[in-house]
C-alpha positions as CSV (number, residue, x, y, z in Angstrom):
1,X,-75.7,98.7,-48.3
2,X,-75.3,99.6,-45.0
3,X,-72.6,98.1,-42.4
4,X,-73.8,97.2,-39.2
5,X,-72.6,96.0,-35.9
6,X,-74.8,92.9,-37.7
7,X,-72.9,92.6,-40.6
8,X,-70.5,89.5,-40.9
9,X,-66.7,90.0,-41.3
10,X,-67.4,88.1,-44.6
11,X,-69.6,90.6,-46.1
12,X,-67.0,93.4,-45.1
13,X,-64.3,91.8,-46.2
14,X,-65.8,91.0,-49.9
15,X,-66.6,94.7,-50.0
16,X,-63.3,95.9,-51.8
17,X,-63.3,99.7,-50.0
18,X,-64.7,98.6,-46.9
19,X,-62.0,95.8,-46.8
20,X,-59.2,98.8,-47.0
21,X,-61.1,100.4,-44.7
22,X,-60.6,97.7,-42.4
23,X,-56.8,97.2,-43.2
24,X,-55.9,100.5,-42.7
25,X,-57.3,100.4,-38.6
26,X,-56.3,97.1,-37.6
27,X,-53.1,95.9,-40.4
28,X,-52.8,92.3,-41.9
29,X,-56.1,91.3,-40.5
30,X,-58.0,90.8,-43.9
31,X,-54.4,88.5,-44.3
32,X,-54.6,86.6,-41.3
33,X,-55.6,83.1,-41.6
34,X,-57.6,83.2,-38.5
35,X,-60.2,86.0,-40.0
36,X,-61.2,82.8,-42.3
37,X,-62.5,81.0,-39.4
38,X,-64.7,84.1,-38.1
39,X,-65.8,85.2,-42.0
40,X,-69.6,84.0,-40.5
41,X,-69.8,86.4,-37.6
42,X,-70.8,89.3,-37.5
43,X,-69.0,92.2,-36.3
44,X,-70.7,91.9,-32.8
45,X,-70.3,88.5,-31.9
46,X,-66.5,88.9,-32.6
47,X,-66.4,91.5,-30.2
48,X,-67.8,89.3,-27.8
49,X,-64.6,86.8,-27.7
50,X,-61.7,87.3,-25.7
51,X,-59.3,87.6,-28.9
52,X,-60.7,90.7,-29.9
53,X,-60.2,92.8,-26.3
54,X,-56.5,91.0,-26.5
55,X,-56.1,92.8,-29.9
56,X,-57.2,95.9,-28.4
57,X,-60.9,95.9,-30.2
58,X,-63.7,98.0,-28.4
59,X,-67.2,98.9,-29.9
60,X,-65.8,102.3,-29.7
61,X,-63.7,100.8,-32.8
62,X,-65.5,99.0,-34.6
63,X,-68.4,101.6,-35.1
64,X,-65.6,104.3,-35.8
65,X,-64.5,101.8,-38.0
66,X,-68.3,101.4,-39.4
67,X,-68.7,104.9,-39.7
68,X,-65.8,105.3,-42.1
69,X,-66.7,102.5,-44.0
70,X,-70.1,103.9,-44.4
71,X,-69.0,107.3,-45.6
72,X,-66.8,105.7,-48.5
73,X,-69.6,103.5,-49.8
């Protein structure tokens, strides 16, 4: 499997390596209780809400993010 800019947060997260993956860019978030309410989304429509530029998150990131995950898989 692939990860996408279309995958949900959910599908990363259950993904054990691309979970650390995750952790190890942007800390506690696979902990935070406010990732369970955005499990559904994909990886683009969080980046489309106004938490995710507070906390910094670009689509620079994320696919830098996707392109690690994707190497390790």
């Amino acid at each position: 499997m692939e990860f996408t800019l279309e995958t949900t947060l959910g599908e990363v997260l259950a993904h054990p390596q691309a979970k650390q993956v995750l952790d190890k860019h942007l800390r506690g978030v696979a902990a935070n209780p406010m990732v369970q309410m955005a499990q559904g989304l994909s990886l683009n429509a969080i980046l489309s809400l106004p938490q995710a530029a507070q906390l910094g998150l670009t689509r620079e990131k994320v696919e830098g993010i996707l392109a690690e995950i994707n190497q390790r898989i």
